[in-house]
N, CA, C and O atoms as a MOPAC input file, in Angstrom:
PM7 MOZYME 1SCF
protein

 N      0.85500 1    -1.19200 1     0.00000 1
 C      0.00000 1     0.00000 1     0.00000 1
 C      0.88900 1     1.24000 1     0.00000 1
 O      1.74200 1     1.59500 1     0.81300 1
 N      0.50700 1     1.74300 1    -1.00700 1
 C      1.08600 1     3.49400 1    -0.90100 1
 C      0.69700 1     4.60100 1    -0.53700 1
 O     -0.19500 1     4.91900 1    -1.32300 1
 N      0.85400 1     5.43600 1     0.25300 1
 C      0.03000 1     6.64200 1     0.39200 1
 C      0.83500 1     7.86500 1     0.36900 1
 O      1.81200 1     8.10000 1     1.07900 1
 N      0.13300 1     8.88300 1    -0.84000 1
 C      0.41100 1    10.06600 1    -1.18300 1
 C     -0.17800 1    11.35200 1    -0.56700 1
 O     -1.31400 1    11.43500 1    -1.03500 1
 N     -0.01000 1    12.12700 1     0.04600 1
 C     -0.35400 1    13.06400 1     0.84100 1
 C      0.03500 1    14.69400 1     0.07000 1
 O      1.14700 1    15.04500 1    -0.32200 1
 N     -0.70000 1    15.15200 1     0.03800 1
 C     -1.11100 1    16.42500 1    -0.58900 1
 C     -1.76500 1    17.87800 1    -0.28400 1
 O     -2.56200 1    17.77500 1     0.64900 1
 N     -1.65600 1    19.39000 1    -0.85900 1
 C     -2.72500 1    19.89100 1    -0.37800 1
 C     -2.08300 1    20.75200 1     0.80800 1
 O     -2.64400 1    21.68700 1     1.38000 1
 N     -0.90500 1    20.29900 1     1.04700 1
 C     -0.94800 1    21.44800 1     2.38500 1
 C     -0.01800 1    22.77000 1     1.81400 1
 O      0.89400 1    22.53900 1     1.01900 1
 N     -0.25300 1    23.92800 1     2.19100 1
 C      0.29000 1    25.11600 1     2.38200 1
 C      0.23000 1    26.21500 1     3.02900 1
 O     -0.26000 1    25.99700 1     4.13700 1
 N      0.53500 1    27.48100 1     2.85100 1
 C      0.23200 1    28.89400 1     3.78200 1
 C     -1.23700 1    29.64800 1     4.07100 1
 O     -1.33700 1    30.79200 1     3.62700 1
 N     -2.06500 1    29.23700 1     4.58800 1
 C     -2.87100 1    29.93300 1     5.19300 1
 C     -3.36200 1    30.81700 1     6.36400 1
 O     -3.35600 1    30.38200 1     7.51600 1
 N     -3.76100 1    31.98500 1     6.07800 1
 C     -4.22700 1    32.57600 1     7.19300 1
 C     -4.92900 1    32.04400 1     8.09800 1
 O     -5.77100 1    31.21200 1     7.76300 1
 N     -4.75900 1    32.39300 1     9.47600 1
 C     -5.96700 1    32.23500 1    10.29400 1
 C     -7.20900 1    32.26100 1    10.11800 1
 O     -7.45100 1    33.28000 1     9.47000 1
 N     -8.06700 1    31.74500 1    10.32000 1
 C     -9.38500 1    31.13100 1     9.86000 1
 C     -9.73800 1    31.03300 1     8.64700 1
 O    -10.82900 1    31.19200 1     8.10000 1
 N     -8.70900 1    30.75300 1     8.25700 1
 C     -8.94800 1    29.96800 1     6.32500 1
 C     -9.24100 1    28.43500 1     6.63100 1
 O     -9.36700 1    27.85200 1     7.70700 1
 N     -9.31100 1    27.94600 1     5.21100 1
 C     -9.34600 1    26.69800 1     4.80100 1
 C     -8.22700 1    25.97900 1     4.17100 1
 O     -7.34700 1    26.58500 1     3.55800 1
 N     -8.24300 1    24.46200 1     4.33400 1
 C     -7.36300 1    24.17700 1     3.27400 1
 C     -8.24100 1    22.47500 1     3.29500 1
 O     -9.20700 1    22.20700 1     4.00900 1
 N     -7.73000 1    21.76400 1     2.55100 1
 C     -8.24300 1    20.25800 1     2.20900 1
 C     -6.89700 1    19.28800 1     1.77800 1
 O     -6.50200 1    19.45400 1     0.62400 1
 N     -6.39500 1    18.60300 1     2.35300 1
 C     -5.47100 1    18.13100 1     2.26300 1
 C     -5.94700 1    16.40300 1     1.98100 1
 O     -6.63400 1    15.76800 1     2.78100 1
 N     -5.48900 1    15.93100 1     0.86800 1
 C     -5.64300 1    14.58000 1     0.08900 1
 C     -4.24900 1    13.74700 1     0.15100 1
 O     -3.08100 1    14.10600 1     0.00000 1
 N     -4.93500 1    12.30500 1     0.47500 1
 C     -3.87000 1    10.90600 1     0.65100 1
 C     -5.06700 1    10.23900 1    -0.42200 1
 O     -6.29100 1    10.10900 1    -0.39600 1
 N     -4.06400 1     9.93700 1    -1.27300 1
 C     -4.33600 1     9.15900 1    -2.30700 1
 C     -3.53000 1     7.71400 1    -1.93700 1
 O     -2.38600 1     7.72400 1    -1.48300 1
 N     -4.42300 1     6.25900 1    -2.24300 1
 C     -4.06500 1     5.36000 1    -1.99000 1
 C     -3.65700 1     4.57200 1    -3.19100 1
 O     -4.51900 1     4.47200 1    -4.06400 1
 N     -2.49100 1     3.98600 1    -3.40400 1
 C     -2.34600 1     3.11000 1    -4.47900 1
 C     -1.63000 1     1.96500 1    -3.88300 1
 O     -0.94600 1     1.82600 1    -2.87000 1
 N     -2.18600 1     0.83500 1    -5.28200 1
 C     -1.78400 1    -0.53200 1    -5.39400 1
 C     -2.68200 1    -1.78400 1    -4.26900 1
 O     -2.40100 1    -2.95100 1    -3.99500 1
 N     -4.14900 1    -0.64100 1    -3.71300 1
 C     -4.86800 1    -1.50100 1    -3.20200 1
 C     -6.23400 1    -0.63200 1    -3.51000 1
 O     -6.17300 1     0.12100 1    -4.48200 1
 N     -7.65600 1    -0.68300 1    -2.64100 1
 C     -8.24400 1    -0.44100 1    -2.58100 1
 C     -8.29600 1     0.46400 1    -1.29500 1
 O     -7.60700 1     0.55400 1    -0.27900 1
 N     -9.40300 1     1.08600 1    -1.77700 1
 C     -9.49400 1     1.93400 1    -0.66300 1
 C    -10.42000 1     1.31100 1     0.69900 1
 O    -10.42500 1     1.71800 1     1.86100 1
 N    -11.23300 1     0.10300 1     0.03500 1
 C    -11.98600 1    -0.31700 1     0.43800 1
 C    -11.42900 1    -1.14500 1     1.43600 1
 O    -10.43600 1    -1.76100 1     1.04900 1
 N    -11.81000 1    -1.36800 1     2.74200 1
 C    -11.16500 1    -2.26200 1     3.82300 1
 C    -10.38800 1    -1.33200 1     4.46000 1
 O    -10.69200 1    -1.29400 1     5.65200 1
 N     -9.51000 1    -0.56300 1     4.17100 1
 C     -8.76500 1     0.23400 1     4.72900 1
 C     -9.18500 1     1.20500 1     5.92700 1
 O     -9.90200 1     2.14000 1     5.56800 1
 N     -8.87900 1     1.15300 1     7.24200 1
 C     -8.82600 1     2.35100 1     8.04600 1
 C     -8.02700 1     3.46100 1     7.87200 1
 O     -6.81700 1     3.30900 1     7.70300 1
 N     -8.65000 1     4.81800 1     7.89500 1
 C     -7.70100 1     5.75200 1     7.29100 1
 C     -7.21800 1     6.40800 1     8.88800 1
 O     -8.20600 1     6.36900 1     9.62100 1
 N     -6.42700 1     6.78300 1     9.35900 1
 C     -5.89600 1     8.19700 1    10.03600 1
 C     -4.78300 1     8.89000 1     9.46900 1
 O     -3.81100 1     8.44400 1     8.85800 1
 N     -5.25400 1    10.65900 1     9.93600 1
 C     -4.44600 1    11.40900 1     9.61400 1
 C     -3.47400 1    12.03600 1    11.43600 1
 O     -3.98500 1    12.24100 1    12.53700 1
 N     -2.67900 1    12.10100 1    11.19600 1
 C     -1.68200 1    12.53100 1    12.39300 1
 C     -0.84200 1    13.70500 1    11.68100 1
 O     -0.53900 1    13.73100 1    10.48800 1
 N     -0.47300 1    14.84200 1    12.82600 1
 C      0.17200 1    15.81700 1    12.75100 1
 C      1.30100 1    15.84100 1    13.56600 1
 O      1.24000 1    15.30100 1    14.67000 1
 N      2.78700 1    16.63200 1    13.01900 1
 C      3.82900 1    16.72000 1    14.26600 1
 C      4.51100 1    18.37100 1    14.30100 1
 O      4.99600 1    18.98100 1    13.34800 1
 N      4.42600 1    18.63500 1    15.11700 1
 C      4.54300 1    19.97200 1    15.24500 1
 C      6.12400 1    20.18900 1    15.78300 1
 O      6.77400 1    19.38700 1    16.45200 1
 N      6.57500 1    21.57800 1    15.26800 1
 C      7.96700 1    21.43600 1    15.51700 1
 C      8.66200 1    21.03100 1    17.00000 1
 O      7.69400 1    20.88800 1    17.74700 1
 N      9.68600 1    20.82200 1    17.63900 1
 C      9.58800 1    20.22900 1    19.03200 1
 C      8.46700 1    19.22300 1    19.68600 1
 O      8.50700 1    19.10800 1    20.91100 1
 N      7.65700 1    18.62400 1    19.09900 1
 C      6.44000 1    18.13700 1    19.58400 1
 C      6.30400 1    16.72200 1    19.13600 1
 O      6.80700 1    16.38100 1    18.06500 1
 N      5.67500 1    15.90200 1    19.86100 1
 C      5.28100 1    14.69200 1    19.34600 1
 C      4.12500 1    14.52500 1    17.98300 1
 O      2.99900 1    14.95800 1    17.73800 1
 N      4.78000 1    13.94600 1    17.53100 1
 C      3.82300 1    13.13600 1    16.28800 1
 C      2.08100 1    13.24200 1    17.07000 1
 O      2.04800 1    12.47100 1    18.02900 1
 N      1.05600 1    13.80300 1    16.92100 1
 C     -0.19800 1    13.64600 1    17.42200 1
 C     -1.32100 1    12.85200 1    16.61800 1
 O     -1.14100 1    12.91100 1    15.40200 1
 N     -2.42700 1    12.13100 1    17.01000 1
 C     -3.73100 1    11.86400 1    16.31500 1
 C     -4.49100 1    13.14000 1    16.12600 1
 O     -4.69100 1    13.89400 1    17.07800 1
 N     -4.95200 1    13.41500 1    14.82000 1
 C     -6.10300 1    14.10700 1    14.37700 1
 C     -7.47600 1    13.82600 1    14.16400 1
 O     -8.43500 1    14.55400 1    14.42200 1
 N     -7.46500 1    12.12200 1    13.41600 1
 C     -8.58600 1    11.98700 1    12.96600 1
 C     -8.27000 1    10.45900 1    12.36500 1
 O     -7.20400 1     9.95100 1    12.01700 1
 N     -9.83500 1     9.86000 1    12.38700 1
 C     -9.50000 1     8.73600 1    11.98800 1
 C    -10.94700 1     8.25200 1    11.77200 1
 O    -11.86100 1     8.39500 1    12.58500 1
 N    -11.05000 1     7.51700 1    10.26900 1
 C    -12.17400 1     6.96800 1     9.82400 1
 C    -11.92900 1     5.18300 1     9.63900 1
 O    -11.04600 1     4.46800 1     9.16600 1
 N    -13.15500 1     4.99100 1    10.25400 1
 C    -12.39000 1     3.09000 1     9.97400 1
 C    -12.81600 1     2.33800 1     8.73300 1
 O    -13.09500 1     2.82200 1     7.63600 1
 N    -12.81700 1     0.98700 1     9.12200 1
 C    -12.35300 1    -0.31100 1     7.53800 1
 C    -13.70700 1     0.54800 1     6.39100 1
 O    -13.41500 1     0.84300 1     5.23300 1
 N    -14.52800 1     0.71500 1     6.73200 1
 C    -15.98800 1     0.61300 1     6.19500 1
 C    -16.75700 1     1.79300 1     6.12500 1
 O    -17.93100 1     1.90400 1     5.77100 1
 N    -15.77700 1     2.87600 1     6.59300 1
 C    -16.38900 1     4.45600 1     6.72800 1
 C    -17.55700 1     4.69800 1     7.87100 1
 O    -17.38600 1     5.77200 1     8.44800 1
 N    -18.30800 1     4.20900 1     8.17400 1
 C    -19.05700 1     4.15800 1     8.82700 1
 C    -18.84400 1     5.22200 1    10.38700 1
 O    -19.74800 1     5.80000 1    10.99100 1
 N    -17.67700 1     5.21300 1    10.65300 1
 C    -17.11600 1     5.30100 1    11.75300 1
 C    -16.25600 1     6.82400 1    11.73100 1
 O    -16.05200 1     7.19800 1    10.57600 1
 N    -15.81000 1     7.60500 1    12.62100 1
 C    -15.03700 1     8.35300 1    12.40400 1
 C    -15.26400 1     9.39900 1    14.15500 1
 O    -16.14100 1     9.76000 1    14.93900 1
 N    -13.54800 1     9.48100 1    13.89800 1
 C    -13.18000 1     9.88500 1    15.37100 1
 C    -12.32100 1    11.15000 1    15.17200 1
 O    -11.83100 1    11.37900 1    14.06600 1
 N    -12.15400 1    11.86400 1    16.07800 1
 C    -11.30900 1    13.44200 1    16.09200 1
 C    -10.68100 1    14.02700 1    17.06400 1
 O    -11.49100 1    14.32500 1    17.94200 1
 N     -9.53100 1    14.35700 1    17.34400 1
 C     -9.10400 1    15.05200 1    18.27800 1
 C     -9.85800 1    16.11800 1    18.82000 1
 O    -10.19500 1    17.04700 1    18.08600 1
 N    -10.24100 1    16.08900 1    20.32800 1
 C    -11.11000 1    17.14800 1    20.78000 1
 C    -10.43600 1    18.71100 1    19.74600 1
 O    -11.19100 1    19.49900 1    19.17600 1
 N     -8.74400 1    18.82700 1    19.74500 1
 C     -8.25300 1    20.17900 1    19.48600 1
 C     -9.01200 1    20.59600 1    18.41300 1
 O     -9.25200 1    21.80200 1    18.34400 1
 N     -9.62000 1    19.55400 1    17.21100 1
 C    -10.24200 1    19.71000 1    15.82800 1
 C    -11.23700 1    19.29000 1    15.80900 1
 O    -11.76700 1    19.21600 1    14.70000 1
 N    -11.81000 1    18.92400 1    16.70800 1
 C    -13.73300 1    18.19300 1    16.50200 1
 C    -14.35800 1    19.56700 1    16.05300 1
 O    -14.23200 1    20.41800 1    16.93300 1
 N    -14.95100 1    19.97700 1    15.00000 1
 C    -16.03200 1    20.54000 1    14.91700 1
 C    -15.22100 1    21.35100 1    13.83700 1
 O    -16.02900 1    22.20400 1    13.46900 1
 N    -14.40300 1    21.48200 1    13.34600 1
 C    -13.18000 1    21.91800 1    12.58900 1
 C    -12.82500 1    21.17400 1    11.06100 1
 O    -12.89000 1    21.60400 1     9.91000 1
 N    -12.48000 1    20.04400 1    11.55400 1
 C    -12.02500 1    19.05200 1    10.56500 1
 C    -13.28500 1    18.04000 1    10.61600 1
 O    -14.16100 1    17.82000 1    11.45300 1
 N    -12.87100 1    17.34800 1     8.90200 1
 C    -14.09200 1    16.59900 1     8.47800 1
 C    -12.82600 1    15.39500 1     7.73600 1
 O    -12.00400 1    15.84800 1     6.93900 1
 N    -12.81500 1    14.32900 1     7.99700 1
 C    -12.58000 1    13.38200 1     7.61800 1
 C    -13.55600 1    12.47300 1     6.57200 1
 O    -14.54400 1    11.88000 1     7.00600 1
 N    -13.18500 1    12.43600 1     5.21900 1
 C    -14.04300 1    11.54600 1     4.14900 1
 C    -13.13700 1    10.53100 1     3.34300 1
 O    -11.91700 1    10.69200 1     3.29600 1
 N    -13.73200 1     9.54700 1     2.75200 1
 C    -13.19000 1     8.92900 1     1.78800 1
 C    -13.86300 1     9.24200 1     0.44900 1
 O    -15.04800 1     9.56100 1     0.36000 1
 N    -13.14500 1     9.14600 1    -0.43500 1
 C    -13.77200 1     8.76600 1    -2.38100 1
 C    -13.21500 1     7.54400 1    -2.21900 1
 O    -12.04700 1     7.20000 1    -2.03300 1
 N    -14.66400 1     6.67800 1    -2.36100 1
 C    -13.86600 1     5.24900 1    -3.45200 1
 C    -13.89000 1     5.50800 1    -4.82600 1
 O    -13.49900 1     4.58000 1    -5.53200 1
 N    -14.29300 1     6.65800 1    -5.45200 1
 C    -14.11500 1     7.07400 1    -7.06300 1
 C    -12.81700 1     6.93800 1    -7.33700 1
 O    -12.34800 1     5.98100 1    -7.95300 1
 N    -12.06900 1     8.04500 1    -6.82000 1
 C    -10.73200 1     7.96700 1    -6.75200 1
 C     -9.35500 1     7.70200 1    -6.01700 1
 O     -8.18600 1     8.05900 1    -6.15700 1
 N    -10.38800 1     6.55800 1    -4.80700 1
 C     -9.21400 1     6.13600 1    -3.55800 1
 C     -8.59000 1     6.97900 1    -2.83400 1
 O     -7.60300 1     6.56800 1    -2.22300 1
 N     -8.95000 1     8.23800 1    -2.71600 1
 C     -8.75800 1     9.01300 1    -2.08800 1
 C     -9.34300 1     9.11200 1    -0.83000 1
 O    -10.44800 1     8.62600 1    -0.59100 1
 N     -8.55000 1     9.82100 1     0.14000 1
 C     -8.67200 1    10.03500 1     1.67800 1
 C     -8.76500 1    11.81600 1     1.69900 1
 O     -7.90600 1    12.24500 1     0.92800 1
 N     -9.33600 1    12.63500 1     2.17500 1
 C     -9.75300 1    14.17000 1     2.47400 1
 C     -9.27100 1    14.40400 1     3.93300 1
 O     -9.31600 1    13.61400 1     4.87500 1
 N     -8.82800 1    15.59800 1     3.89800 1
 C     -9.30800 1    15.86100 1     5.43000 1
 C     -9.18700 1    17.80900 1     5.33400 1
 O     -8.32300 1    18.68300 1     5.26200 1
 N    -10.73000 1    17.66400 1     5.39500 1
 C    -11.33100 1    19.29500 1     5.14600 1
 C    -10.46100 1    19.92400 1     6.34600 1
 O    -10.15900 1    19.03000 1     7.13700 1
 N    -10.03600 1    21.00000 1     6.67400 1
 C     -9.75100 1    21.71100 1     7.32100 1
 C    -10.33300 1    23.00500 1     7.49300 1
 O    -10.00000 1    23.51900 1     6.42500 1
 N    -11.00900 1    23.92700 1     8.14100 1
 C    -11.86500 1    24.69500 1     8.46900 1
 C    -11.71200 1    25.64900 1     9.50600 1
 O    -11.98600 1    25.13800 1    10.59200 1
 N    -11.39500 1    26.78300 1     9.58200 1
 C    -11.50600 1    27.83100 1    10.92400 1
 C     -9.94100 1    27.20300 1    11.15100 1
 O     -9.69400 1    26.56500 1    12.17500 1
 N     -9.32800 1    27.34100 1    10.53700 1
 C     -7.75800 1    27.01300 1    10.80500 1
 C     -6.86800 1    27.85700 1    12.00000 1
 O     -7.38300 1    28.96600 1    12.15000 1
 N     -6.04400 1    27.72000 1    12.62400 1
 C     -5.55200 1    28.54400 1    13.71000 1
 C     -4.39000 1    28.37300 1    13.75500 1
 O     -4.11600 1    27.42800 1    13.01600 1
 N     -2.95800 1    29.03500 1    14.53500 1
 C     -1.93600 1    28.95400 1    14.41900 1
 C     -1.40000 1    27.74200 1    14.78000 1
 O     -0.54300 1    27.18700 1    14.09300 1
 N     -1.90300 1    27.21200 1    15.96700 1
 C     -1.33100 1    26.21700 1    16.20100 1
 C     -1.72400 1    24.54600 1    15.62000 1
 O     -1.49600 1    23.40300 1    16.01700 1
 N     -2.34500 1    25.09600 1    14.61500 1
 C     -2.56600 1    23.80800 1    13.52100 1
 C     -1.48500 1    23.71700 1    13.04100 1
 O     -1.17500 1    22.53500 1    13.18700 1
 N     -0.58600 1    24.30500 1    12.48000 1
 C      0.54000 1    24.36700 1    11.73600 1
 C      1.49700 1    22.72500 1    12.13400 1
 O      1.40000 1    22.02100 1    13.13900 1
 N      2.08400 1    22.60500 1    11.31500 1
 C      2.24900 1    21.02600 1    11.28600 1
 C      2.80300 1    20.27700 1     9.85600 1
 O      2.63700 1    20.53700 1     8.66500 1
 N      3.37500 1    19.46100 1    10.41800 1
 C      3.58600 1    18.38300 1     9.37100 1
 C      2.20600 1    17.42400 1     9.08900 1
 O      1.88300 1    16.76100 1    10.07400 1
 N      1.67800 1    17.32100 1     8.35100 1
 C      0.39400 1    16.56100 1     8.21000 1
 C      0.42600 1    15.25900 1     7.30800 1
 O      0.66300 1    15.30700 1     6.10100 1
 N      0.18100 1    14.16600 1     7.96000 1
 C      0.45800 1    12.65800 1     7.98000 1
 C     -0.82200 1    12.03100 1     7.62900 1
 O     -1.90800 1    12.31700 1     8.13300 1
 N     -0.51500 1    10.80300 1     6.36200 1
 C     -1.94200 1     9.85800 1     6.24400 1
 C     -1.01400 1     8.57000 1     7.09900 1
 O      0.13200 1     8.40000 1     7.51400 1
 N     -2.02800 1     7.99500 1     7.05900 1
 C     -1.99400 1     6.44200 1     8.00000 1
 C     -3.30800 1     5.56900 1     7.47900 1
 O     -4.48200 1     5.88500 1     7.28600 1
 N     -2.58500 1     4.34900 1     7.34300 1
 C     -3.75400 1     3.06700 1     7.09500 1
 C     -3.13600 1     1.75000 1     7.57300 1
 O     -2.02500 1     1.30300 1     7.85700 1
 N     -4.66600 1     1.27500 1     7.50700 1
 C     -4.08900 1     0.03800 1     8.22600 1
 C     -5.32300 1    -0.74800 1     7.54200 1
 O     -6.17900 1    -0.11400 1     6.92400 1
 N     -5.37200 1    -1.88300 1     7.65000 1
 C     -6.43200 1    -3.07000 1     7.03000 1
 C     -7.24900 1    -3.63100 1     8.37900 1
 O     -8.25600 1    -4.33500 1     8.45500 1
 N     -6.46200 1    -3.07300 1     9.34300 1
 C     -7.62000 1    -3.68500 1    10.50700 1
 C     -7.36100 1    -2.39300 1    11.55300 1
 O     -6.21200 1    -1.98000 1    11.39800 1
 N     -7.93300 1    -1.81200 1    12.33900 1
 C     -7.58400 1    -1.20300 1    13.31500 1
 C     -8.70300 1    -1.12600 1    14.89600 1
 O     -9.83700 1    -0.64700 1    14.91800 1
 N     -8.12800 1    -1.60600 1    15.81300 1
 C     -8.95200 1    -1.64000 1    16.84000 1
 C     -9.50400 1    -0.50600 1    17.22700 1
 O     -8.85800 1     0.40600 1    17.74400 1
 N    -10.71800 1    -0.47600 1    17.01000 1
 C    -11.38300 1     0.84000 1    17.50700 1
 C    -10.45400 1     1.73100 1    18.66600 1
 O    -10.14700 1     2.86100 1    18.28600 1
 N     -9.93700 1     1.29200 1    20.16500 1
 C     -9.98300 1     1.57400 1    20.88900 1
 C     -8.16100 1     2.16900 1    20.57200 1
 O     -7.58700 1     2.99400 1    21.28400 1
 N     -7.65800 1     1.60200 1    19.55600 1
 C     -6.20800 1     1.65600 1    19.10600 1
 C     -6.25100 1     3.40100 1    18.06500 1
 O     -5.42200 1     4.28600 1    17.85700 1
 N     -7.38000 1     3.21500 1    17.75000 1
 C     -7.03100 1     4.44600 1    16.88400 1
 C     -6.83500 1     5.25400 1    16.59300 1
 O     -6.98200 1     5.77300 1    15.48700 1
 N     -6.23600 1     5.79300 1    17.96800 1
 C     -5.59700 1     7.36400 1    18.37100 1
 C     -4.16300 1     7.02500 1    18.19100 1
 O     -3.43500 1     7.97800 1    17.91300 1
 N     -3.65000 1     5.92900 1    18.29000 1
 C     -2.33800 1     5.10400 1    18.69300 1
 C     -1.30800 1     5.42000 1    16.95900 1
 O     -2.01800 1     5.54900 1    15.96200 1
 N      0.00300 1     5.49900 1    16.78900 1
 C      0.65600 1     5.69400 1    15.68400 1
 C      0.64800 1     4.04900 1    15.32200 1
 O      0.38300 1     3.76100 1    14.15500 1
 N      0.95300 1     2.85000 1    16.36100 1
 C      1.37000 1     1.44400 1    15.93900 1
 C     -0.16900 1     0.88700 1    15.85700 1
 O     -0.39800 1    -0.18000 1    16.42500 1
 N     -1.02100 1     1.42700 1    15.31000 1
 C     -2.36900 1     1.09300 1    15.22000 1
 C     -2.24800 1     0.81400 1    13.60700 1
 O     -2.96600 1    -0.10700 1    13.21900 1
 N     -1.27700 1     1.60800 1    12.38600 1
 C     -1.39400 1     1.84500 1    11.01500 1
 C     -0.03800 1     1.27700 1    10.75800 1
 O      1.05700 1     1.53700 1    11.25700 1
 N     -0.39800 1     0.46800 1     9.88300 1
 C      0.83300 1    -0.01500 1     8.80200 1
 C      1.74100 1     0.75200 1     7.67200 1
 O      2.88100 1     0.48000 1     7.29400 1
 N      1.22900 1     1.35900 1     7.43300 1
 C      1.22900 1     2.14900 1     6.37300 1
 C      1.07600 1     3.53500 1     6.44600 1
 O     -0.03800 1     3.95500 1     6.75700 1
 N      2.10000 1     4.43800 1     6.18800 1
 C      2.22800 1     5.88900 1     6.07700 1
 C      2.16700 1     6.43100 1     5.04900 1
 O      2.55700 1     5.68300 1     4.15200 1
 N      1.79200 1     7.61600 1     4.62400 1
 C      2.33100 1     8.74200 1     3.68900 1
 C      3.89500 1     9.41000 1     3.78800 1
 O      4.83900 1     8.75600 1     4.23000 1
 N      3.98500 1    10.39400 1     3.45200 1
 C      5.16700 1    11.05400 1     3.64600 1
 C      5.18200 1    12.62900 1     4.12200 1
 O      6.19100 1    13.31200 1     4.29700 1
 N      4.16200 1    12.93300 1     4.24600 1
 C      3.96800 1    14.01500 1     5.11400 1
 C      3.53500 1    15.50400 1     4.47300 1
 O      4.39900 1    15.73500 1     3.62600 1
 N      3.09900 1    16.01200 1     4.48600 1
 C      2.78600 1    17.67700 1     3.84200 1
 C      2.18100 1    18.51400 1     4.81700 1
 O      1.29600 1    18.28100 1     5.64000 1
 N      3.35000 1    20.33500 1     4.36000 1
 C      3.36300 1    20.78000 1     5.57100 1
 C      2.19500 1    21.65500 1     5.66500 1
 O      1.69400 1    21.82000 1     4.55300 1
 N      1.66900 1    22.19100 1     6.47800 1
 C      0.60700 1    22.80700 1     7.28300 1
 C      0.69400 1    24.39100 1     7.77500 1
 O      0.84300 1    24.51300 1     8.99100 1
 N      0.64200 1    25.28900 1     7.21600 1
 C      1.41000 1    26.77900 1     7.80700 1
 C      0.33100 1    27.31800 1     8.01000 1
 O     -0.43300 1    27.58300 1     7.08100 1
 N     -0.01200 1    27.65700 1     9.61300 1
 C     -1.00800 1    29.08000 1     9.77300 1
 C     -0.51300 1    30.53800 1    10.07300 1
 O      0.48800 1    30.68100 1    10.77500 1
 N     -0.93700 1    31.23300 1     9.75000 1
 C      0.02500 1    32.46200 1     9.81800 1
 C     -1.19900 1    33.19200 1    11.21800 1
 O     -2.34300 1    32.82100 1    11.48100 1
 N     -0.42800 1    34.22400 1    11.81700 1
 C     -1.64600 1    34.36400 1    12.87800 1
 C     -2.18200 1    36.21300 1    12.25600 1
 O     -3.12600 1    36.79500 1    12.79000 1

């Protein structure tokens, strides 16, 4: 599984942006998606996470009501809307998948097999 990560750049404070993980050499289907952020000096964090079947979907209190986590099975693509953006969003911004993920695991980094490569995140204040 490959994942391509996209979409991030310089935005003002309470802008938008939409940042895309495109999946190749499987389906999108089965797949649990999370996205994780790491901020400079800071640990790698959970943002968001949709599971095998979409059905499901979880958020860091810092972004609940903020960010929107979706899939396309059109184009195997993974979204993650960003909304009312703020400085301290700023970040390296990370996809993650996995083919199984325990609900209760899915805040966790060793929850996903599979990474992207990261795209960066700039809020200006």
């Amino acid at each position: 599984v490959q994942l391509q990560a996209s979409g991030g750049g310089l935005v003002q404070a309470g802008g938008s942006l939409r940042l895309s993980c495109t999946v190749s050499e499987r389906s999108l289907r089965g797949l649990a998606i999370g996205w994780f952020r790491q901020a400079p000096g800071k640990e790698r964090e959970f943002v968001a996470h949709r599971n095998q079947n979409g059905g499901f979907t979880d958020y860091a209190d810092s972004v609940k009501g903020r960010f929107t986590i979706s899939k396309d099975y059109a184009t195997n693509t993974v979204y993650l809307q960003m909304n009312g953006l703020r400085p301290e969003d700023t970040a390296v911004y990370y996809c993650a998948a996995s083919t199984s993920v325990i609900r209760s695991n899915r805040a966790s980094q060793t929850a996903y097999a599979y990474w992207g490569q990261g795209t960066q995140v700039t809020v200006s204040s």
